[in-house]
Structure formats: structure tokens, C-alpha cells
VMD Tcl script that draws the C-alpha trace (Angstrom):
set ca {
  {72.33 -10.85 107.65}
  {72.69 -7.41 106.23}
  {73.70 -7.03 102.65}
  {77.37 -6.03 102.64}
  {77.67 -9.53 105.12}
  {75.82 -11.40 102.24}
  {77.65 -9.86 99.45}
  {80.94 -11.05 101.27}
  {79.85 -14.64 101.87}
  {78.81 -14.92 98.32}
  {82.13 -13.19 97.18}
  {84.66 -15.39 99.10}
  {82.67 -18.71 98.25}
  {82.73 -18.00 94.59}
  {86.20 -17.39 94.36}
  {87.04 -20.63 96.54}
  {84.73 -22.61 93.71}
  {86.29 -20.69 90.28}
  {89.41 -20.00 91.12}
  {90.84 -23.58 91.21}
  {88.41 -24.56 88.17}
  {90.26 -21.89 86.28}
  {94.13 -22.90 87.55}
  {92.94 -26.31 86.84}
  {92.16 -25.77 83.44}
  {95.40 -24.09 82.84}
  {97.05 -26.86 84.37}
  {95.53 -29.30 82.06}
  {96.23 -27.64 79.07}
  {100.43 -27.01 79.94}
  {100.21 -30.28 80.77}
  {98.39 -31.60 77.21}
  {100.76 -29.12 75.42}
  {103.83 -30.32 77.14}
  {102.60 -33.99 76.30}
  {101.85 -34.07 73.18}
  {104.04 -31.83 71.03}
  {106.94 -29.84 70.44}
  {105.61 -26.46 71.55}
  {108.18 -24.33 73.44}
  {108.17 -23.23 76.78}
  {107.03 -19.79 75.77}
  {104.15 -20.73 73.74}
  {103.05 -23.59 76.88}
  {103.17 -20.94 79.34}
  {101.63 -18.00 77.29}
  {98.58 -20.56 76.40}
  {98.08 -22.03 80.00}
  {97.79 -18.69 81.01}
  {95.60 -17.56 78.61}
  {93.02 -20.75 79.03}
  {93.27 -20.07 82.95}
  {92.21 -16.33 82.30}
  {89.18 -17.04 79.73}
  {87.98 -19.76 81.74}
  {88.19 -17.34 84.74}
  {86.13 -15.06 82.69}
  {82.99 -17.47 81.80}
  {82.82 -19.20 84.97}
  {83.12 -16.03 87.34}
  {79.19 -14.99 86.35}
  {78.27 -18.69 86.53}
  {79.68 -19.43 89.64}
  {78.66 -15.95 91.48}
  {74.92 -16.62 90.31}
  {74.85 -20.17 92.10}
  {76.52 -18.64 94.94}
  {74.44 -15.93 95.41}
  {71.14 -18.18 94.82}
  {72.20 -20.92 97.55}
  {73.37 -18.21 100.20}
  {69.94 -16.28 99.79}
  {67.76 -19.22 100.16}
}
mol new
graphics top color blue
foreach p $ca { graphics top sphere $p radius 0.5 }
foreach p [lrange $ca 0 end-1] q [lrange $ca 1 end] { graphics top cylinder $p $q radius 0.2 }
display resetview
């Protein structure tokens, strides 16, 4: 495979792998805030999004590098 293939493979199978960890995590924290307090719908919303975005943001590199290590082999 040339690069440009490669860097496509590895692309579209990291974002099928941290993608749904990051939703996921969002999903789990609206649903702990919605659970186990009085927090408003704003302030659920605003922070779901906001865990789903940093956890987007540490696992991207993590998941990528994995990726891109299994596809080379």
C-alpha cells in the first residue's frame, strides 16, 4: 500500500475506535449529573459536552498511535 492508502486506513479506524469512547464518556457523565443532583439542564449539557471534547482530545494521539502501529505491521 502506498502512503496516502495507509494514512486513510489508519485515519478512518481511529476515528471508528475514539469517537464513541469520547460520546460515551459524555454520555456517562449527563447521565451521573442528571442522577445524582440538582444541576440544570444547561450546566448537564454544557459539561457532557465538554468531557466528550477533552476526552476526544487525549485519546485522539493514543488511539492514532495504536492504529498506525497495528496497520504498519
Amino acid at each position: 500500500m502506498d502512503n496516502e492508502t495507509v494514512d486513510r486506513v489508519v485515519a478512518l479506524r481511529s476515528a471508528q475506535r475514539y469517537l464513541p469512547v469520547s460520546l460515551g464518556a459524555g454520555v456517562l457523565f449527563y447521565l451521573a449529573a442528571t442522577f445524582t443532583g440538582d444541576h440544570t439542564l444547561v450546566a448537564r449539557i454544557g459539561g457532557a459536552g465538554w468531557v466528550a471534547l477533552l476526552s476526544l482530545i487525549v485519546s485522539m494521539p493514543i488511539v492514532t498511535s495504536r492504529v498506525k502501529r497495528a496497520v504498519r505491521k
